[in-house]
C-alpha atoms as one frame of an Amber mdcrd trajectory, in Angstrom:
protein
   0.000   0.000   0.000   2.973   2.574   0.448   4.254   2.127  -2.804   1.154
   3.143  -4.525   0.885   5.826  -1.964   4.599   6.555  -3.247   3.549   6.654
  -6.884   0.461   8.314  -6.467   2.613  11.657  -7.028   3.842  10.471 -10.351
   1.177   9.286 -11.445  -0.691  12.566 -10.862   2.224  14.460 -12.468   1.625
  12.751 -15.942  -2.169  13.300 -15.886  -1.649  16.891 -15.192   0.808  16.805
 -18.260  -1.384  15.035 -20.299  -4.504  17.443 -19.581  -2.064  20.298 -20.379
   0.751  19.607 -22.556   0.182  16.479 -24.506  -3.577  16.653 -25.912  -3.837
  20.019 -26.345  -1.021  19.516 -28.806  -2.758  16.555 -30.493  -6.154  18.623
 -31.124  -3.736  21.396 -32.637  -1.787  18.671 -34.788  -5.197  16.802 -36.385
  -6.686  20.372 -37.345  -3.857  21.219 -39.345  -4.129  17.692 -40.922  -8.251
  18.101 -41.589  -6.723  21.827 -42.638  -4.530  20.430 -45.138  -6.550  17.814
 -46.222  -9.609  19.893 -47.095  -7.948  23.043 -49.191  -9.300  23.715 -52.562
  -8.348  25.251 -55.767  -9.015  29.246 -55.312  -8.113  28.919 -51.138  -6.137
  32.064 -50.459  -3.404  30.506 -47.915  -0.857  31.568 -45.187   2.326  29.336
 -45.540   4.679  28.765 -42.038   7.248  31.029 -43.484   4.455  34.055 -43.815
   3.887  33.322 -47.599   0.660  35.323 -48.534  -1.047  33.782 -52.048  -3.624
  32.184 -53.381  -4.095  28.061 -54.658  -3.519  27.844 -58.239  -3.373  23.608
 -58.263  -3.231  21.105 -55.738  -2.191  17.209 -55.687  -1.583  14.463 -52.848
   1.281  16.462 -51.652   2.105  19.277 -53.222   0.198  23.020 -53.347   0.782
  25.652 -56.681   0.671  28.999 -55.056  -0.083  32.078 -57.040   1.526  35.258
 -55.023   0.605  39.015 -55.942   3.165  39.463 -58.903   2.004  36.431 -60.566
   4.935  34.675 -59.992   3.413  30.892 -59.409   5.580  28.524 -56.356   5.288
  25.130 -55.660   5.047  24.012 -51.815   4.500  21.103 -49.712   1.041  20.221
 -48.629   2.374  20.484 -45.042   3.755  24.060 -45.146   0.330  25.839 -45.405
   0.122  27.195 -42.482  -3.518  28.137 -42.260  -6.334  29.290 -44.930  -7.523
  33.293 -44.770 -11.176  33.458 -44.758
């Protein structure tokens, strides 16, 4: 019975971790997938790096960006950041 008493600390340590750290950071990490997964031709998109432009083409992992000048970039799927409504 003392060792559980003993553990009980540890134990309560990784909960509170869990409950803060590590699924908070699992809900972030699936809606950037669903993000990713559901952009669309026409999707005017914020890359990691602070690219501004707008979808030009799309395919299983790659994204065409159009930026302001015309000029037209080729990304992976993974470095859009997030989609400007």
């Amino acid at each position: 019975m003392e060792t559980v008493i003993g553990l009980l600390p540890i134990i309560a340590m990784f909960a509170v971790m869990w409950f803060f750290i590590i699924r908070p950071a699992q809900k972030r990490q699936k809606a950037t997938s669903t993000m990713q997964n559901s952009l669309k031709r026409g999707d005017q998109v914020i890359t990691v790096g602070g690219l501004h432009g707008t979808i030009d083409a799309l395919d299983d992992t790659t994204v065409f960006l159009t930026v302001s000048d015309g000029t037209r970039l080729q990304f992976e799927k993974v470095a859009i950041g997030r989609v400007v409504e």
